[in-house]
N, C-alpha and C positions, 0 to 999 in steps of 0.2 A: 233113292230120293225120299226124304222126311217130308212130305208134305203137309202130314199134322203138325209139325214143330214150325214147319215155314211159317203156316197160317197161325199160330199160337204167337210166334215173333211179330209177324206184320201188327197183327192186334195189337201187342204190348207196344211197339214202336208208336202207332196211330194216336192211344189212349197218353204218353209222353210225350209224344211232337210238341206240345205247348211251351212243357218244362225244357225240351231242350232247345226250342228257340231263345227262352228265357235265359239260359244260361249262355247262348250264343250273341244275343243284345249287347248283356252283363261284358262281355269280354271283349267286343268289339268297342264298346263305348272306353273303355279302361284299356287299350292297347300299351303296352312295354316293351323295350328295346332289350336286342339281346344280355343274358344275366344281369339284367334288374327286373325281375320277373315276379317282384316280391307279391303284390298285390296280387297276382294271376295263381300263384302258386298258394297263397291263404284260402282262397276263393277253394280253390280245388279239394286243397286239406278239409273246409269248411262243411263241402257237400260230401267228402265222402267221412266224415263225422257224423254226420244226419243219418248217412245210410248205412252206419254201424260196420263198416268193411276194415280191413286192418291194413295200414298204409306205414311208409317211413318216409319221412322228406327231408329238405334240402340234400338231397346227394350230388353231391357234383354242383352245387350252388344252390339253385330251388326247385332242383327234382326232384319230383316224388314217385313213390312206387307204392301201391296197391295190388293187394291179393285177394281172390276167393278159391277156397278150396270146398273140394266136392264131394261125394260121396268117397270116393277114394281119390287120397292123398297121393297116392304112390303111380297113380296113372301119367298120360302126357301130360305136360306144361306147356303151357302158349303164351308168347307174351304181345301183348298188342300196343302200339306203340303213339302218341298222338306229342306234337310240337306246340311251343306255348309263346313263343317271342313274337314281335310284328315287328314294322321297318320306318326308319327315319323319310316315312313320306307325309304330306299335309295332306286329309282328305279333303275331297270334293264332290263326294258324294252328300246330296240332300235328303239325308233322313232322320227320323226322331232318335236313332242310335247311334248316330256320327258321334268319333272320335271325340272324347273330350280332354286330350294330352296332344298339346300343338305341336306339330310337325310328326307326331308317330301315327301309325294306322296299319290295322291289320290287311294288308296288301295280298298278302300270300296265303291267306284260307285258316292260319294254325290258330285262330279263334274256332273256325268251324270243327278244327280239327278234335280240340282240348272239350270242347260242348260235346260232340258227339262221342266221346269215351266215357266221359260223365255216364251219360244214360246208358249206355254201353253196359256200365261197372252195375248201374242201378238194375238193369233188365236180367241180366244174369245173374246177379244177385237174388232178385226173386226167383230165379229159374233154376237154382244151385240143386234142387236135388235129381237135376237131370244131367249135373256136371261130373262126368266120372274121371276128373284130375285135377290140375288147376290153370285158374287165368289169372296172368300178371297182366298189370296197368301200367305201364309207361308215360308218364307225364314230365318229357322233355324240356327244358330252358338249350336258347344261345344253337338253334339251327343254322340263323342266315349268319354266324358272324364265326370264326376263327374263334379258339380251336375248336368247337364245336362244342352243343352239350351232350352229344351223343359217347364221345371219347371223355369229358369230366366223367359223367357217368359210371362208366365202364370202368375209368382208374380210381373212381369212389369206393367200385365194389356194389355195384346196383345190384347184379345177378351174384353174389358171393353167397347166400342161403337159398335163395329160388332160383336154381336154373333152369330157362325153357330149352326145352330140343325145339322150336322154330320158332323164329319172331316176325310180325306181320305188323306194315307201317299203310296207312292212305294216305290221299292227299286229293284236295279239288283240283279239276279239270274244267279248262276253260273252253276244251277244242268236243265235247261231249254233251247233249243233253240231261238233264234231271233226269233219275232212274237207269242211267248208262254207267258200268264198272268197266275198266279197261288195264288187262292184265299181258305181261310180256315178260319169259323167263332167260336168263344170262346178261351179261350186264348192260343195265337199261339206263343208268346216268353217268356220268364222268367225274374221273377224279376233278381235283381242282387243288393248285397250289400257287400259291402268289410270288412271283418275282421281284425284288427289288437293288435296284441297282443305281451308285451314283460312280460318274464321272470325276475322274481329279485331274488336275492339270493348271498348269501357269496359263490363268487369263491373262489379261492386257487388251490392249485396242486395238478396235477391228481395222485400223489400217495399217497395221503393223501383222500380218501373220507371222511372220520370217522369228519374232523374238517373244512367242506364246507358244504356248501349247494350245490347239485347237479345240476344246469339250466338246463343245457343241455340234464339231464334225465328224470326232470320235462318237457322240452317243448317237449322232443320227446313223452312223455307219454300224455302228451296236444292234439297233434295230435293221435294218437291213438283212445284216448279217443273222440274223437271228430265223431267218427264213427259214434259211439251209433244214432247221432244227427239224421242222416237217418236211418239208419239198426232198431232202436230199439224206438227211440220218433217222428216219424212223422207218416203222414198215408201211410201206402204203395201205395195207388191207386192216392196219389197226386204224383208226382213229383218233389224229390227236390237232388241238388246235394252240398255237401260241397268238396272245391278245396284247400289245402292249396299248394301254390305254393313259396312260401319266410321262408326262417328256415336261420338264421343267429345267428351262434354263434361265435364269434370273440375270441377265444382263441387259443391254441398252443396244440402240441400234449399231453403236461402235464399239462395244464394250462386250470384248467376248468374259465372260464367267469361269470362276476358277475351279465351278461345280457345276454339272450335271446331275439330275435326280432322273431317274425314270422307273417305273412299275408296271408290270402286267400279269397275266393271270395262263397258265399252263394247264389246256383239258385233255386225258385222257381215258381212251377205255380199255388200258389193259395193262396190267401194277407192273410187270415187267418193262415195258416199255415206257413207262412214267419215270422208274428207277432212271433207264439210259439217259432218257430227256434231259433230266435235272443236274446230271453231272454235265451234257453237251452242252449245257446251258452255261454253264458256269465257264467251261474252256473254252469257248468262242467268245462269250463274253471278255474276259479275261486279256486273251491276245488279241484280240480287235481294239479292243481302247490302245495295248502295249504299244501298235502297231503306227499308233497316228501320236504316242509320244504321251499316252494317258495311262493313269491305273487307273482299277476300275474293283470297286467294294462291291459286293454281291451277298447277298440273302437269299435263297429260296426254300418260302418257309415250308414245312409238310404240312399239308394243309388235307383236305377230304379224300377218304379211299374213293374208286371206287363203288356205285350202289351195284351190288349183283344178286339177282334172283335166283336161289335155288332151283331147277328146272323140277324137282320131285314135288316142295314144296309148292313151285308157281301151279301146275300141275292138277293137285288136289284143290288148293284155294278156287282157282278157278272155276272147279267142277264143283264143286261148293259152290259157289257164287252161282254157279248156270240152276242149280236146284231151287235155289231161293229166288231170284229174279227172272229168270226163265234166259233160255240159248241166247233169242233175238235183244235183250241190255245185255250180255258181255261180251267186249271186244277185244282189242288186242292193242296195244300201244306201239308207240312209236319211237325207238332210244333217243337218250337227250345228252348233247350237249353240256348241260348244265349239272349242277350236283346237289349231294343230299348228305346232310352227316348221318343219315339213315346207313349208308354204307357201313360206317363203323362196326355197327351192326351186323351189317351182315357178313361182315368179314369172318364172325367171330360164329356165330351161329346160325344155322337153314333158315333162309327167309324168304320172305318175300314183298314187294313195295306196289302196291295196287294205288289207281284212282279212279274217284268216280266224278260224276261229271255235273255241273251244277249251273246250269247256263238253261234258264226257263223265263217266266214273263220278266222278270226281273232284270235290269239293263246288266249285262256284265260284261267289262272290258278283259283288257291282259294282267294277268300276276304284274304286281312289281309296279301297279301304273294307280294314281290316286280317287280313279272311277273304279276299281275294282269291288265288286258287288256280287255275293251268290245270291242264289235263289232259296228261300227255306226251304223250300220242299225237294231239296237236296240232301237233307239232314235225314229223312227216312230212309234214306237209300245207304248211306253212311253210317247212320246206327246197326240198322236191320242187317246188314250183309256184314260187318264185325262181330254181331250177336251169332249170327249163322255158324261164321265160319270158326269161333270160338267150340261151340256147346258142340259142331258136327266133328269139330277135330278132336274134342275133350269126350267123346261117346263109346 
């Protein structure tokens, strides 16, 4: 345990809280939808211009990447990762920093996220001559939206001169108090690929079946059929869920449609088993419409690996984080469902995807809902424990 260096960070953290709320306002008030991130990503470029750091941007659209190197260059490399898009939601939160781009809002924390690397890049910075390797910045576009910006990225050639041997992502947490970090190693989010599928077939009037082709009975029986996918051809002890969420059939009350649209969303937790899926997908699909007298067009895009946690990496992060925050703030999380182009990531190199927990006086609802609100004094806990786990891994 560095207990001098804890207490040297919490300081430096304490005497910046202001600046990184400042920069947390700034980003919130100015939310952007995935890859049009232009403004978020100047801003970024902007401050780490001030703080004399060496950066390259638009990779992969308006990602940037920033370095500092340390007393020794040749040591580890870490790279820390923060997301920079928000979501086509209307805020409804009442405060002097509310949203001022109608219907977009930073829902999902990656204002808190992109603010607390800021200071992150700033603190370390002043601390470089205790840095014996180096820390890369990651400042992400296009999380929530297909293909990810995590994969633009990668195929830009973001790590093509700096590679890290591990990369480490956060994220706020709604189910945790302020000052709580909550860490879990092997895979802890789901892939996610979207399905889309339309119906073909001779409509005509619905009192006539005998001289149509039925869509609408074919895609309802599509979905059905679609059960199987989990209930009966995956392994039960993996994890997966199929969602169809879009059935549009554009006809009248007698007027069956000579199309069917429908779309939904394929989670799971384990890339083997994703592979099988998406082929089952397609031949059930397939012969199920053939069956009722339909073809049936299919898409399923490849869409998020995937997020998995190095257990060596989760491992030390963690014990890292117990030094700096003490045993009783860190916890253990709980696998999700839902997904992260943080995965791409970690497909590729040792990592790990932590969050910490930002739910203090301050009202905060669900991700993804247009009360969502953190509390600043979640941003200490967020800076300080990325500075930690940076300078303790780079030592």
């Amino acid at each position: 345990m560095d207990k001098e260096l804890a207490h040297l960070i919490k300081k430096e953290v304490d005497k910046l809280h202001p600046e990184t709320v400042e920069h947390y306002r700034y980003l919130h008030r100015r939310p952007e939808l995935s890859f049009h991130e232009k403004n978020t990503s100047e801003y970024v470029v902007s401050v780490l211009k001030n703080m004399g750091v060496g950066f390259r941007d638009k990779i992969g659209g308006f990602g940037v990447l920033a370095w500092i190197k340390g007393r020794n260059p040749e040591g580890k490399t870490i790279a820390l990762r923060a997301d920079m898009d928000a979501l086509p939601i209307t805020e409804a939160n009442d405060v002097e920093y509310k949203s001022e781009n109608d219907g977009v809002m930073h829902a999902c924390g990656h204002d808190s996220h992109t603010a607390s690397l800021l200071s992150v890049v700033k603190i370390i910075n002043g601390m470089k001559d205790r840095l014996d390797g180096t820390v890369l910045f990651v400042f992400q576009p296009g999380e929530e939206k297909h293909p990810g910006g995590a994969r633009l990225m990668l195929e830009d050639g973001v790590f093509d001169e700096l590679k890290p041997d591990v990369m480490v992502g956060q994220h706020v947490y709604v189910d945790y108090p302020v000052g709580t970090v909550g860490f879990q190693d092997g895979v802890i989010m789901a892939s996610a690929d979207e399905v889309h599928l339309k119906i073909k077939g001779k409509g005509g009037h619905g009192a006539l079946p005998h001289l149509l082709n039925d869509t609408v009975l074919a895609a309802s029986q599509v979905v059905v059929a679609m059960q199987q996918v989990v209930s009966r051809r995956s392994n039960p002890f993996k994890p997966m869920v199929l969602s169809f969420g879009k059935f549009i059939a554009d006809g009248a009350t007698n007027v069956i449609p000579d199309e069917v649209v429908l779309a939904g969303t394929l989670r799971c937790m384990d890339e083997d088993e994703r592979m099988k899926a998406k082929n089952i997908i397609v031949e059930i699909a397939k012969n199920t419409a053939l069956a009722y007298g339909c073809e049936c067009e299919i898409d399923v895009y490849d869409g998020y690996p995937c997020t998995y946690n190095d257990e060596g990496v989760t491992a030390l992060m963690k014990q890292f984080a117990i030094e700096f925050l003490g045993d009783e703030k860190v916890a253990g999380l709980p696998k999700r469902m839902t997904s992260e182009d943080f995965g791409f990531f970690s497909q590729v190199y040792p990592s790990t995807f932590y969050r910490f927990g930002v739910v203090g006086a301050q009202n905060c609802t669900g991700l993804h809902t247009s009360t969502f609100l953190i509390d600043e004094d979640s941003l200490k806990t967020s800076v300080g424990t990325m500075v930690y786990l940076a300078l303790k891994y780079c030592s």
